[in-house]
VEXFITOR-398130 format. One record per residue (C-alpha): x, y, z; residue number from 0. Coordinates in steps of 0.1 Angstrom, whole numbers, plus 5000, padded with zeros to 4 digits. Each point is the difference from the previous one (the first is absolute). Layout:
VEXGU  east  north    up    n
VEXGU     X      Y     Z  NUM
...
***
This chain:
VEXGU  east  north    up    n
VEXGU  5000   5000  5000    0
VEXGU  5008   5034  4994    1
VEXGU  5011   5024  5031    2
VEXGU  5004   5035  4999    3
VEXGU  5040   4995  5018    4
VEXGU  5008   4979  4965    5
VEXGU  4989   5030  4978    6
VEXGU  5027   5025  4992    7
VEXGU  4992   5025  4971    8
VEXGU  5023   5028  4978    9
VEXGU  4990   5025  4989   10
VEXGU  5028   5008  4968   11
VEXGU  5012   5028  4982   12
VEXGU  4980   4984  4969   13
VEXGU  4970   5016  5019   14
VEXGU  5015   5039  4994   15
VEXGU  5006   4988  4964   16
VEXGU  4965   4992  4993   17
VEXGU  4983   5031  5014   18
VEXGU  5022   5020  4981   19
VEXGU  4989   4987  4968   20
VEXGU  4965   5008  5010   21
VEXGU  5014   5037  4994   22
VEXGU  5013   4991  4965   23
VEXGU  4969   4980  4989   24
VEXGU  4966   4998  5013   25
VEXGU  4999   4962  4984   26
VEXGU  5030   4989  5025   27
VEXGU  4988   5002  5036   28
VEXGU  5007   4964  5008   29
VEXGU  5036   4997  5029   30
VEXGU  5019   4970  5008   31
VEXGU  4996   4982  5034   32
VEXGU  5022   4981  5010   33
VEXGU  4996   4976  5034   34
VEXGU  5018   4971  5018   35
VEXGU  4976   4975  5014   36
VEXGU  5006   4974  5024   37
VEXGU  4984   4967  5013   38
VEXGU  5004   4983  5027   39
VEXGU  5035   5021  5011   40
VEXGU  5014   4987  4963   41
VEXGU  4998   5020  4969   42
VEXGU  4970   4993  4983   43
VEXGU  4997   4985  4963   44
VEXGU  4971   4992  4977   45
VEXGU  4966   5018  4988   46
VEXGU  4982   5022  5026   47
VEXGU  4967   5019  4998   48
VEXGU  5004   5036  5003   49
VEXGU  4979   5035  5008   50
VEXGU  5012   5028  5003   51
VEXGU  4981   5033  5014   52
VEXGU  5011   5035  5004   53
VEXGU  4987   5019  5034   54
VEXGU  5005   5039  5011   55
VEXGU  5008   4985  5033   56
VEXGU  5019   4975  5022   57
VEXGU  4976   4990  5018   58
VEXGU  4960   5003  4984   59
VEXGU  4997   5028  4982   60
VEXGU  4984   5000  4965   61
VEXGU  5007   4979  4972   62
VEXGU  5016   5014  4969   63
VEXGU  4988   4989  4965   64
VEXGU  4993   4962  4997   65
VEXGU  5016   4968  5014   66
VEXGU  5024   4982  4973   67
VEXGU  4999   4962  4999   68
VEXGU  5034   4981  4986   69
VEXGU  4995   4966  4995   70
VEXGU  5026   4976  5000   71
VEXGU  5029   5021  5008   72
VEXGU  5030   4981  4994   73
VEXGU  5025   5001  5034   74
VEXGU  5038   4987  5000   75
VEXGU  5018   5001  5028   76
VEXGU  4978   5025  5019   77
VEXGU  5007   5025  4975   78
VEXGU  4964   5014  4975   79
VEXGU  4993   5028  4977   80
VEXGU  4967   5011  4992   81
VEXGU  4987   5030  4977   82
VEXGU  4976   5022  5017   83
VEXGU  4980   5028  4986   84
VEXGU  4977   5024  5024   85
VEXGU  4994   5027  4975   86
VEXGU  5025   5031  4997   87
VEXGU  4969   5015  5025   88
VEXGU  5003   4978  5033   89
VEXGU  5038   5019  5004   90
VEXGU  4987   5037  5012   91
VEXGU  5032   5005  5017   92
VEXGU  4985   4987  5037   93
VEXGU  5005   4969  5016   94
VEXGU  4994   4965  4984   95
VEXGU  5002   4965  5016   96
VEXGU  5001   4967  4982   97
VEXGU  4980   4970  5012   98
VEXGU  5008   4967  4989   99
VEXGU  4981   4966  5004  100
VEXGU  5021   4968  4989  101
VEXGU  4971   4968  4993  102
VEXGU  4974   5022  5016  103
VEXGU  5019   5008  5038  104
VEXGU  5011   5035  4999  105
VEXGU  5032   5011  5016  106
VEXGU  5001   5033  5023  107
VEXGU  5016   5022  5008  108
VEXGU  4994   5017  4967  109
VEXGU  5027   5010  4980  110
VEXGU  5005   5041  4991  111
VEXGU  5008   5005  4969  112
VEXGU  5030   5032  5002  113
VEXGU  5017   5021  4974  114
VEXGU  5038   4992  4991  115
VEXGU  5022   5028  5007  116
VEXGU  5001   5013  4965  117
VEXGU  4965   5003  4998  118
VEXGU  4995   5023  5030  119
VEXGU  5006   5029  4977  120
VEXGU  4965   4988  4981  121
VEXGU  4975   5005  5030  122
VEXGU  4978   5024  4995  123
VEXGU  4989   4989  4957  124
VEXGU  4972   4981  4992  125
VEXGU  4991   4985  4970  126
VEXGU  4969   4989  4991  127
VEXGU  4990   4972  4974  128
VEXGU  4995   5028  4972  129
VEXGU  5033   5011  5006  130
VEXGU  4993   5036  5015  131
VEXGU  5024   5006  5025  132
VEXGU  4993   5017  5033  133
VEXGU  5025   5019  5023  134
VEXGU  4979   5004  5035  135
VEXGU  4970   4984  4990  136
VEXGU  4991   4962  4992  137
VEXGU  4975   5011  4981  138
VEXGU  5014   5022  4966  139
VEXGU  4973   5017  4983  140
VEXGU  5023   5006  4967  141
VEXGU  5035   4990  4985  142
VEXGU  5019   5013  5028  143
VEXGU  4979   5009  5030  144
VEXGU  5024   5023  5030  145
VEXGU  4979   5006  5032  146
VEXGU  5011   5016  5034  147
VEXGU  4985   4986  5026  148
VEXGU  4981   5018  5027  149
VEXGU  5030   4999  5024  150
VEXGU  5023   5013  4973  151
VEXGU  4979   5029  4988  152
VEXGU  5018   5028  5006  153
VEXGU  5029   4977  4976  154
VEXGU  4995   5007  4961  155
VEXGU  4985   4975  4980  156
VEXGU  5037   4993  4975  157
VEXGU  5028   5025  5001  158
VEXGU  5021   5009  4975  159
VEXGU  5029   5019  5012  160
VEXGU  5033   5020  4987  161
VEXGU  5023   5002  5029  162
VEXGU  5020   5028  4979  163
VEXGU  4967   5017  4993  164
VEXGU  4994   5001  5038  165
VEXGU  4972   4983  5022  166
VEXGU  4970   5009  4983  167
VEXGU  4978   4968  4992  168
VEXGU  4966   4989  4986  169
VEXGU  4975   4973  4993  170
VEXGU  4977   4988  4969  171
VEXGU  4970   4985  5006  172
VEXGU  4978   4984  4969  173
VEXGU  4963   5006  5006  174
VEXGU  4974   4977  4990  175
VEXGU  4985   5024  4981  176
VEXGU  5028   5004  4977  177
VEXGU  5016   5028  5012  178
VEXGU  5035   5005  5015  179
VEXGU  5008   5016  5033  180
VEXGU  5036   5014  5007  181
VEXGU  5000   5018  5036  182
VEXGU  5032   5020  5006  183
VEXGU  5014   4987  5039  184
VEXGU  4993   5035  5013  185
VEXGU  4965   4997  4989  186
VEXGU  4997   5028  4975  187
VEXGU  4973   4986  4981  188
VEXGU  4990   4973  4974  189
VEXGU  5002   4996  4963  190
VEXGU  4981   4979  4987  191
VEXGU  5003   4985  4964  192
VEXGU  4971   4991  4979  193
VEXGU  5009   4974  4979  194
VEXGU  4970   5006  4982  195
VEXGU  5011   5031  4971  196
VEXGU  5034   5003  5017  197
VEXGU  4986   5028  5025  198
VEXGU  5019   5010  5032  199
VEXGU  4983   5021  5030  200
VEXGU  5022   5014  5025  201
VEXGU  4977   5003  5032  202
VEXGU  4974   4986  4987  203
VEXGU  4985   4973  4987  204
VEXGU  4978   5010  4972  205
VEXGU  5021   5014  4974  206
VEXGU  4985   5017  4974  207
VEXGU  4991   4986  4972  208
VEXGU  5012   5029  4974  209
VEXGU  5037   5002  5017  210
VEXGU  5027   4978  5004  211
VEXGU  5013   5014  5035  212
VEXGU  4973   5013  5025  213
VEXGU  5012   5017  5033  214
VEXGU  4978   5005  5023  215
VEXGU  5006   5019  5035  216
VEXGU  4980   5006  5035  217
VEXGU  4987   5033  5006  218
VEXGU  5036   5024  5008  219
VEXGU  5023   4975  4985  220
VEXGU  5013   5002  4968  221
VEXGU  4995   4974  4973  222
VEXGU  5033   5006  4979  223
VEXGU  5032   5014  5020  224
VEXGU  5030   5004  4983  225
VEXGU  5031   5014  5018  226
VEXGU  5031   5010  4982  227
VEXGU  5035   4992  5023  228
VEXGU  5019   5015  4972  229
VEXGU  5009   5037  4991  230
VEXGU  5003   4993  4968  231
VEXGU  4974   4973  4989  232
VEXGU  4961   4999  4997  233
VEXGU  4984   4978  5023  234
VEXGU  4980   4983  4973  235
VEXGU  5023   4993  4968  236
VEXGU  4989   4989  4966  237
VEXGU  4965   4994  5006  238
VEXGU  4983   4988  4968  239
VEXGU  4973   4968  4996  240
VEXGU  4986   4993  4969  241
VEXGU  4987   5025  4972  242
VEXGU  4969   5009  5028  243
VEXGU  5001   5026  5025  244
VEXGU  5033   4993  5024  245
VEXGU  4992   5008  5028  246
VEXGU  4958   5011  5014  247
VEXGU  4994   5019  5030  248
VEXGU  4967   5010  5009  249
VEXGU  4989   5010  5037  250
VEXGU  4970   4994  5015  251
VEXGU  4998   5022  5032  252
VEXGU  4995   5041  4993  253
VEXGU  5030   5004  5024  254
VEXGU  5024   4976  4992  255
VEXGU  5026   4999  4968  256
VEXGU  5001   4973  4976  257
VEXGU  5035   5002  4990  258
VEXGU  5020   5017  5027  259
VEXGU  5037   5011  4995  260
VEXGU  5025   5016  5026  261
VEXGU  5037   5003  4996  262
VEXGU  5010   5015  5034  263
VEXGU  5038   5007  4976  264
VEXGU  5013   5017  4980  265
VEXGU  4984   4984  4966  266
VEXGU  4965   4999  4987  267
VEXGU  4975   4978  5010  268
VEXGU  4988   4995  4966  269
VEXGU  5025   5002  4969  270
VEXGU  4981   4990  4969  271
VEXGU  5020   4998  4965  272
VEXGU  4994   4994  4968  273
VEXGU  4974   5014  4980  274
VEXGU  4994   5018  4969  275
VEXGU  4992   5039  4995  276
VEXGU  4966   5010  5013  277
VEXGU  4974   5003  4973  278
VEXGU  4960   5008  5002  279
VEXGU  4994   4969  4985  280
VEXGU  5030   4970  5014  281
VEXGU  5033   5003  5015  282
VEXGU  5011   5010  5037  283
VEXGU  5022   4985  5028  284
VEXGU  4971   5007  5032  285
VEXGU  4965   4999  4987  286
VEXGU  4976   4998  5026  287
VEXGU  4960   5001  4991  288
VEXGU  4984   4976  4971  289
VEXGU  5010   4996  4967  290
VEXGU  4968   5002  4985  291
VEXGU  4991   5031  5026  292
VEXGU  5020   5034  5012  293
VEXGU  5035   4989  5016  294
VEXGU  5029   5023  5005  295
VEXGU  5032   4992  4985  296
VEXGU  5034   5004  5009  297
VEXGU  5035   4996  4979  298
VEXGU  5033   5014  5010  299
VEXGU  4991   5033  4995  300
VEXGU  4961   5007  4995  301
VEXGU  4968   4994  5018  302
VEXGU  4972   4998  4976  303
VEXGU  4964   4999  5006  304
VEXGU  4981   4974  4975  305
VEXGU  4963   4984  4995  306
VEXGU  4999   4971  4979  307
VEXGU  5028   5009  4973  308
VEXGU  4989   5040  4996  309
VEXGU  5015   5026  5024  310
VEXGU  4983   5011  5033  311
VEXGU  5001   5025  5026  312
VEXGU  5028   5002  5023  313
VEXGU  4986   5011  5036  314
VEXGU  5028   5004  5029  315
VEXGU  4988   5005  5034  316
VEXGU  4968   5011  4991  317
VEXGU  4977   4995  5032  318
VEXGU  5037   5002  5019  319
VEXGU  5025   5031  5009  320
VEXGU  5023   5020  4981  321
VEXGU  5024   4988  4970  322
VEXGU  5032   5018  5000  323
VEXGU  5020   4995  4967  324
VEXGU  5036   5007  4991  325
VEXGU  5032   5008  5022  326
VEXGU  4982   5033  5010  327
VEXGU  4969   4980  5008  328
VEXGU  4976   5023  4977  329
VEXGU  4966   4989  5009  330
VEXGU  4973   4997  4971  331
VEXGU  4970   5030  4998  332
VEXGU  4975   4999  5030  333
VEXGU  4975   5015  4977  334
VEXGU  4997   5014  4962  335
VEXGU  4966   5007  4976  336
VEXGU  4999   5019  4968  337
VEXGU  4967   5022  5002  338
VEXGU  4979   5014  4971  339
VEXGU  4995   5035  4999  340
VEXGU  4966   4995  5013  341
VEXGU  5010   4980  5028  342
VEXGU  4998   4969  4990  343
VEXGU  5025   4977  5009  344
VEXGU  5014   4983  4970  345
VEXGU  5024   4975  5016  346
VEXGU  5009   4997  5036  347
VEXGU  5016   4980  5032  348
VEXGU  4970   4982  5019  349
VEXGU  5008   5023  5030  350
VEXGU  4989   5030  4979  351
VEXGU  4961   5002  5012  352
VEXGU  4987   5034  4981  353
VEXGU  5005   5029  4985  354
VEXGU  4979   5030  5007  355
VEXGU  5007   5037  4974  356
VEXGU  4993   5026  5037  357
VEXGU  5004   5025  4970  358
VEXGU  5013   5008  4971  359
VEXGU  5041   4990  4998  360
VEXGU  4995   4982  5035  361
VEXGU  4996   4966  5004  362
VEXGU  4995   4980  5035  363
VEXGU  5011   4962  4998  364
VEXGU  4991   4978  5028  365
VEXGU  5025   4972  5007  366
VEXGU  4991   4967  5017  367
VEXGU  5018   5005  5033  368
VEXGU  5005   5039  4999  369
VEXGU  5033   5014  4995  370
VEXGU  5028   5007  5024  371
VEXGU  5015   5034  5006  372
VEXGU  5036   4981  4988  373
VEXGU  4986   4988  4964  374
VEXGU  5016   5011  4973  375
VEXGU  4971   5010  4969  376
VEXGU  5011   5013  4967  377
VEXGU  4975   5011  4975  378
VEXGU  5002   5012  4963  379
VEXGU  4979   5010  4973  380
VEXGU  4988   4978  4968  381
VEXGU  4993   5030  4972  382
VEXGU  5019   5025  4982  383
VEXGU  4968   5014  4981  384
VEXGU  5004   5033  5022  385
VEXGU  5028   5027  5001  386
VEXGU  5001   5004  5040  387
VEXGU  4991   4963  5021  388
VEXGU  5012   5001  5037  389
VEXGU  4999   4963  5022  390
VEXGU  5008   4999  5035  391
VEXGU  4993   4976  5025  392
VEXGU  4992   5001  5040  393
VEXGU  4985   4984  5027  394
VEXGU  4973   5014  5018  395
VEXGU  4972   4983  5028  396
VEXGU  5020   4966  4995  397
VEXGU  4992   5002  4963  398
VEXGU  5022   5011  4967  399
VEXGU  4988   5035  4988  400
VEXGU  5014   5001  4958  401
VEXGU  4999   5040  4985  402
VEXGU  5000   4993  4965  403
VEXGU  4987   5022  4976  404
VEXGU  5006   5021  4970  405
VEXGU  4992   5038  4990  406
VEXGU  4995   5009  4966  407
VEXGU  4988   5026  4985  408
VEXGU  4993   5012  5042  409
VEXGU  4977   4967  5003  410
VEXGU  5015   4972  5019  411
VEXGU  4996   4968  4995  412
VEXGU  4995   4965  5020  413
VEXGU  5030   4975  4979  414
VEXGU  5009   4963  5002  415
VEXGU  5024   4995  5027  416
VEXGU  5019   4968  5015  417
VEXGU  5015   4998  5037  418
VEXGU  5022   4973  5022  419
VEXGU  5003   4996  5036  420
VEXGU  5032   4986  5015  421
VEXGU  4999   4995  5032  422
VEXGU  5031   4986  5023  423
***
């Protein structure tokens, strides 16, 4: 009869070769046991019935996969080898036991089935019978499948580091969805990359569908920030994708920019070259407003105001303050109007409100805003018909008085007259 004292078992290195090959091929998950048996205190010979059953414990426990039955195994001088095959699954990197009944009497203590030293640099990969491969996880959800466990959370899923780049890491995660997830280790963000149309969103993770990059950004933050470390180099350098629009930046707060640059140097924070000469219809280095629409151009040395291929009108600061032009910083007319020589105002500034004949050769305009005591207001007269025309101007009760009449033949006469206010 069979006693558990005659039973000695070893567990070989044959065992490490066969679990690797479950790596290498999910059709190889079968490892080589090999046992000595004895009978009786003698080494045991002949054919003996075998089963073989994988536990998660020494003692009870639950039962891993099914039983195998070998029939007939052939025993010479103590010494057997039998092929065994659990699935690649029943090895989740925690503890297995091997029980084994020889004609039906089942030998304890069960036998642990360990790693060889080589292999202790595998624990922690799973492979599965569909050859997904798991790193934290016994259960891969795709080809390659790294988790952090809950007591490792604050460690980063895979790191990929550059010593000579310094410690900065950062961890990919493949979503089920089908998008990618790359978190920076200081936890600036995600981007995440559709593979569906080849769109990336950076904070976010619905990219647009009519742009290739989308950057997105909490309320104060900024979605795009570019900082130049260099005196002598743009931040961004040579940005061009595609025969489309490069680069799209469109706000959607009333407060905030959509495309914010600062150079706190000595540079500028935007340097844009290239280009062609400004014309109404193409051309330009900066055009900013719609093709098809008014946009204002800019070339090396023009700003041009255009609408849809045809010139347009220029306006600078026009609900703002003063413009100041030239090294002695001239500033354009506050006022002008050319005025009939009934009073009617032929052409004028929108500031110019009326124009009221007091009596004959005296005219009283009434500017939006009054007039200051420090204006400056010239005024001339538009007709030679008459041998003696005399055109002043003055202010008078916060309004511009204009004398300008002519006498002929000892009848004088209301004339055309223009004026301009400068005012400093």
């Amino acid at each position: 009869m069979l006693r558990k004292s005659f039973i000695s078992k070893t567990l070989v290195p044959t065992l490490f070769v066969g679990c690797w090959a479950v790596l290498a091929s999910a059709q190889n998950s079968t490892f080589t046991y090999q046992g000595e048996l004895k009978d009786s205190g003698g080494l045991a010979n002949g054919a003996f019935n075998m089963t073989f059953a994988l536990w998660d414990s020494s003692v009870g426990g639950n039962q891993i996969d099914s039983t195998i039955t070998q029939s007939g195994v052939q025993v010479l001088d103590g010494k057997f080898n039998v092929e065994l095959d659990f699935g690649v699954e029943s090895f989740n990197n925690e503890g297995r036991w091997l029980e084994i009944a020889v004609n039906g009497f089942t030998l304890n203590p069960r036998t642990k089935i360990t790693r060889s030293p080589y292999s202790l640099q595998t624990r922690g990969i799973f492979v599965d019978q569909t050859e997904r491969v798991g790193v934290g996880t016994t259960n891969p959800a795709a080809r390659l499948d790294i988790v952090s466990d809950t007591a490792n959370s604050g460690n980063n899923t895979a790191r990929f580091s550059a010593p000579s780049l310094g410690p900065n890491t950062s961890h990919i995660h493949y979503g089920l969805a089908g998008d990618w997830f790359i978190r920076s280790a200081y936890g600036f963000g995600d981007v995440i990359i559709q593979d569906t149309g080849g769109r990336v969103g950076i904070g976010t993770a619905n990219p647009t569908n009519d742009a290739r990059v989308t950057l997105a950004a909490d309320s104060g933050d900024k979605a795009l920030y570019a900082l130049s470390v260099d005196d002598f180099e743009p931040t961004i350098h040579g940005l061009n994708i595609g025969a489309g629009n490069a680069f799209w930046a469109e706000g959607t707060s009333g407060f905030s920019a959509a495309l914010l640059a600062e150079n706190n140097g000595t540079g500028p924070a935007i340097s844009a070259i290239g280009g062609s000469d400004a014309e109404p219809e193409s051309g330009g280095i900066v055009v900013v407003g719609p093709d098809t629409g008014t946009n204002i151009v800019i070339d090396n040395n023009e700003i041009m105001a255009r609408n849809n291929g045809s010139t347009s009108t220029l306006f600078l600061n026009a609900d703002g303050g003063e413009i100041k032009m030239g090294p002695q910083q001239i500033q354009p007319a506050h006022a002008y109007a050319v005025i009939n020589a009934d009073g009617v105002i032929l052409s004028a500034s929108p500031n110019v409100l009326s124009v009221n004949n007091v009596f004959t050769g005296t005219f009283e305009i009434t500017l939006d805003g009054g007039v200051l005591g420090t204006d400056i207001v010239l005024a001339t007269g538009n007709s030679r018909d008459y041998q003696i025309t005399t055109t002043a101007a003055y202010k008078q009760a916060g309004k511009i008085r204009v004398s300008n009449y002519s006498i002929d033949a000892g009848v004088a006469r209301n004339i055309a007259f223009s004026f301009v206010v400068y005012r400093h």
